[in-house]
N, C-alpha and C positions, 0 to 999 in steps of 0.2 A: 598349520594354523592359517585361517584365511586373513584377508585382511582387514577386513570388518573385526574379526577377536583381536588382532592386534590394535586397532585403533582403541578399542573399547577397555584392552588394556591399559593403551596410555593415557586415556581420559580419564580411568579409575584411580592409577598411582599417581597420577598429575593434580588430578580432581580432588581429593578429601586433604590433603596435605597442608601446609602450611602456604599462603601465597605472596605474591610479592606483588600485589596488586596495586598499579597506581590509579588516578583518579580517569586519565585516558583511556583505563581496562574498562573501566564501568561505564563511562561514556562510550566505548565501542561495542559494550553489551547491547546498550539500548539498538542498534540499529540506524543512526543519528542521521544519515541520507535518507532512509526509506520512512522514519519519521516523519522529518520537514516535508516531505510529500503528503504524507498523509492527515497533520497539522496543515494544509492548506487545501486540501478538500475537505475536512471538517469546516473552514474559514469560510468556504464558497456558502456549502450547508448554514452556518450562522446567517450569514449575510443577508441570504436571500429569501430565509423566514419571514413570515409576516408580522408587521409590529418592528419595537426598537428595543433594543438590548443595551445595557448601560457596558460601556466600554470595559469596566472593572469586571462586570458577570460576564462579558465576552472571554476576556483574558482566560482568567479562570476554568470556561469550558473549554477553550483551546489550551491552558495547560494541562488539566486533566484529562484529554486524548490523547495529548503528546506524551505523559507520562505512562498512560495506558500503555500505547505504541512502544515503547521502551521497555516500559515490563515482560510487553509478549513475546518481543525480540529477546531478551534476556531469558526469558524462559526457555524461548526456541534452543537456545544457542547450547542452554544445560541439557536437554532431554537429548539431544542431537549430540553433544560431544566425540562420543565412538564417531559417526559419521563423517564428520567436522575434522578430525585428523585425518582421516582416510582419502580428504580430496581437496586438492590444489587450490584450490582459489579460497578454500575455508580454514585450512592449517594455519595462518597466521591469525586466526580470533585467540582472543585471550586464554581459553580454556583448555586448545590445545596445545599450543604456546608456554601453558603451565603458570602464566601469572595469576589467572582467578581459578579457584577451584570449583569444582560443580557447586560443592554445598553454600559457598558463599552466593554462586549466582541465582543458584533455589531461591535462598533469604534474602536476597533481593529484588529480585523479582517479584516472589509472593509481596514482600512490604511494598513495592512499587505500586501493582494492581493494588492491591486493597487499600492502601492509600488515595489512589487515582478514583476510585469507584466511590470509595465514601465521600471525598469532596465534594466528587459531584453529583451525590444524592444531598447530602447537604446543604451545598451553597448552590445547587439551581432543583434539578427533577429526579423523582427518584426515575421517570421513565427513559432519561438520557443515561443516567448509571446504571441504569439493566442494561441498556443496550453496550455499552463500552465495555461492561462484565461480558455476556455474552460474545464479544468480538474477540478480547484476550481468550475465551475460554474454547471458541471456536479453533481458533489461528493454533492453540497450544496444543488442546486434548483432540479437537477433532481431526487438524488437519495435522500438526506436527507428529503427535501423538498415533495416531491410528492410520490417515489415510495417506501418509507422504510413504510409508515403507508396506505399504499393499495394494495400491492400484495404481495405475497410468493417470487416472482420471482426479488424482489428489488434487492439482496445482487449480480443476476448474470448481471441484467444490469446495475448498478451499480459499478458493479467492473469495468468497463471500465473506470472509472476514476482513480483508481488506478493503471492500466495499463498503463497508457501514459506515466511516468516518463522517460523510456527508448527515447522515440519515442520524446520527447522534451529534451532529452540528445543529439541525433543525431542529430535534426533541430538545436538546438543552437552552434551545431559545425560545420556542412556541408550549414546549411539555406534550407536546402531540406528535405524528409521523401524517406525512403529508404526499399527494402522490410526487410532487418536485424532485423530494431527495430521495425517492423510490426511483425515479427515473436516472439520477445521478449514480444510486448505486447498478443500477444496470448496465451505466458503462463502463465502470470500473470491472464490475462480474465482466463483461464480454470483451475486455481490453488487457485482464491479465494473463489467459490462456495463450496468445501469440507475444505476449511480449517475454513472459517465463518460458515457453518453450523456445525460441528465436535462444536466448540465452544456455536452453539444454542442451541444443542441437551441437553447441562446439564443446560440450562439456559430458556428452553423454557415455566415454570412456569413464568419466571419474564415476560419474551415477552407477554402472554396472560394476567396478570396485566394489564400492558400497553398498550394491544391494538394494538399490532405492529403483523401482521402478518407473522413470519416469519414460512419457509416451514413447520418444527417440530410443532409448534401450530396447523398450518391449515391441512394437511396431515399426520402427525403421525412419529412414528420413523423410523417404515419400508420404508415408502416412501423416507423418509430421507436418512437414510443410502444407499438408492438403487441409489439413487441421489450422494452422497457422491462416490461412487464405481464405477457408472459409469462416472465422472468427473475424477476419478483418473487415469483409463484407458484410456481415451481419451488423458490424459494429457501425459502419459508415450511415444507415436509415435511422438505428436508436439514437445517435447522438447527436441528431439534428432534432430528434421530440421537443427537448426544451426551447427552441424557435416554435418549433409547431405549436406548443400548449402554450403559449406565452411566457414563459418568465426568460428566454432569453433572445437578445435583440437581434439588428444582421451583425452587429461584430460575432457576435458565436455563432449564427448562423455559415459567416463567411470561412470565420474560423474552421469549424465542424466539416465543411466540407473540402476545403483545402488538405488539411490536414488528412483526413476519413483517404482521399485522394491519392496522398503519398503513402498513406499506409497503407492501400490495397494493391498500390503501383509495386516498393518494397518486398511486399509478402508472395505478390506474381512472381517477381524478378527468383526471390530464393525459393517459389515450388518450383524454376526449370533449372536452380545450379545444381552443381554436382557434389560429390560428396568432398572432394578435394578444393574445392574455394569453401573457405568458413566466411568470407567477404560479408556475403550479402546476411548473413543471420547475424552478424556482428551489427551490423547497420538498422538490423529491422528493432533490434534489443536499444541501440540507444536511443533509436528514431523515437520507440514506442515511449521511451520515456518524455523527452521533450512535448509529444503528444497530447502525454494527458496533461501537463503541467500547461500547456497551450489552451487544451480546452477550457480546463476552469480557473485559466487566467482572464480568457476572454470574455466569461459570466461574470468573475466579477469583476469584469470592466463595463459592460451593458448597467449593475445594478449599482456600479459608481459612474455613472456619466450625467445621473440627472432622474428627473422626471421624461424625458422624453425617452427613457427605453422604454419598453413594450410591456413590461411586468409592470413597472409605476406606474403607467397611463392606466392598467387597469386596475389597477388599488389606489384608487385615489387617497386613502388614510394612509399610506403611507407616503406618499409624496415629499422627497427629499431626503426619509430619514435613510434609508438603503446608502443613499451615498453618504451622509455622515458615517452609519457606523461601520461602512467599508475603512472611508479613510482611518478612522480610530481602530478598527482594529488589525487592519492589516500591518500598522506601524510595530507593534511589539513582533509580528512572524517575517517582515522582509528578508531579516539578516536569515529567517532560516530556511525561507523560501529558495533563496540564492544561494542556500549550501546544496541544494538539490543537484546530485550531477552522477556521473556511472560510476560504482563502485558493488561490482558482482558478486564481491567477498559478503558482503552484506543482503542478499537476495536470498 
């Protein structure tokens, strides 16, 4: 019996049974680190829309991403189970653990999204609640579902679900897509390939347990790493656009390139180690995260510092409100912005 049938075993006798779930299980469904990330790039996206958002409709769209967010991860977590026992850093989620069982976290899940999706066709656009349906429905059926257990190449079309957060920040404030948070989600698209593979790289024994192709199993380190290097390069020119088109000032400017800097310095360093230091892929995994949480800190520090950033000066009708409704709404997400930190169990 391999051991993928034996995980999938213990998911199934663990999974329908009776559970002993506390409310820290369903909180560790959601995914609650990779969340608050993702709640703060839909915040950048609110922000920096044009026009003003009443602090209440702000909340609101950022709760209903964040609850999104939690749903897909919850759903992730059930469709994945067999998997999820089978490798180290994921055996202690709730499911395989035996406190939640699959069917509870199904019905959870499903009421999570459908809940999360109707609010915010409700109480702001229906065209920001397609797009949050579509991101859960991507991240679960497309990427969980079909392409994480048949190609190498799951983790980069896939990350477009994790992109969208921005681009359904700005539809739930404007009702429209704009090319700003199109640009934003491009650097999430072209920043999750090296920061999930950096992450595979020391974890690629567990991936071939279980059967899950990822690039490191199927292709090797070198390939990896070359992949890794040239994604971080590519990423370093897209993520200074927002300087270039206007909406963000030299603090992102400075930012973007700093930052773009150490991650291509990083991602060099681990295409010339060897297979025996896990050093530098450990580093390029956390760097990458501090990264993006750096970039679109720095934006919305440009759209709260005034009229005199570079996007205000050119919308004069908005002038000043960018920084009111940064300050208003970034107060309800601080505590969760600052939950943000490594924990691989949850990737």
């Amino acid at each position: 019996m391999s051991l993928v049938s034996e995980g999938t075993e213990f998911a199934g006798s663990a999974g329908y049974g009776p559970s002993i779930a506390s409310v820290g299980d369903y909180v560790a469904l959601m995914k609650p680190r990779v969340m608050s990330l993702v709640v703060f790039t839909a915040l950048v996206g609110v922000v920096i829309a044009p026009g003003h958002v009443h602090p209440v409709i702000g909340f609101t769209a950022l709760l209903c991403i964040a609850v999104g967010a939690g749903a897909a991860g919850a759903l992730n977590m059930w469709y994945d189970a067999d998997i999820d026992a089978v490798m180290t850093r994921t055996a202690m989620r709730p499911i395989p653990r035996g406190t939640v069982s699959r069917a509870e976290a199904l019905a959870f899940g499903l009421v999570l999204a459908c809940s999360a999706v109707a609010v915010l066709a409700l109480a702001l656009n229906v065209k920001a609640a397609a797009l949050l349906a579509l991101a859960i429905f991507f991240y679960v059926v497309v990427y969980t579902a079909w392409l994480k257990r048949q190609t190498p190449q799951n983790i980069v079309i896939g990350g477009a679900a994790g992109a969208l957060p921005p681009v359904i920040g700005w539809a739930a404030a404007t009702g429209e897509v704009g090319l700003e948070p199109l640009i934003l989600f491009l650097i999430i698209f072209l920043w999750t390939p090296p920061h999930f593979w950096a992450l595979s790289l020391n974890r690629s024994d567990e991936y071939a347990r279980a059967g899950i192709p990822m690039l490191p199993v199927v292709a090797g380190r070198v390939a990896t790493t070359r992949q890794i290097l040239l994604y971080s390069v590519l990423l370093v020119p897209i993520s200074v656009l927002p300087s270039v088109l206007g909406f963000g000032g030299m603090i992102y400017a400075a930012t973007a390139l700093i930052c773009g800097a150490i991650l291509v310095v990083l991602a060099f360093r681990l295409h010339g180690s060897t297979d025996a230091d896990r050093r530098d892929a450990s580093r390029l995994f956390v760097f990458s995260i501090f990264y993006l949480f750096l970039l679109f800190a720095a934006l919305l520090a440009d759209h709260s510092s005034g009229p005199s950033s570079s996007i205000l000066s050119s919308r004069g009708a908005r002038t000043g409100a960018a920084s009111v409704q940064a300050e208003r709404l970034t107060c309800p997400v601080r505590t969760a912005c600052s939950f943000t930190s490594v924990r691989i169990d949850e990737v």
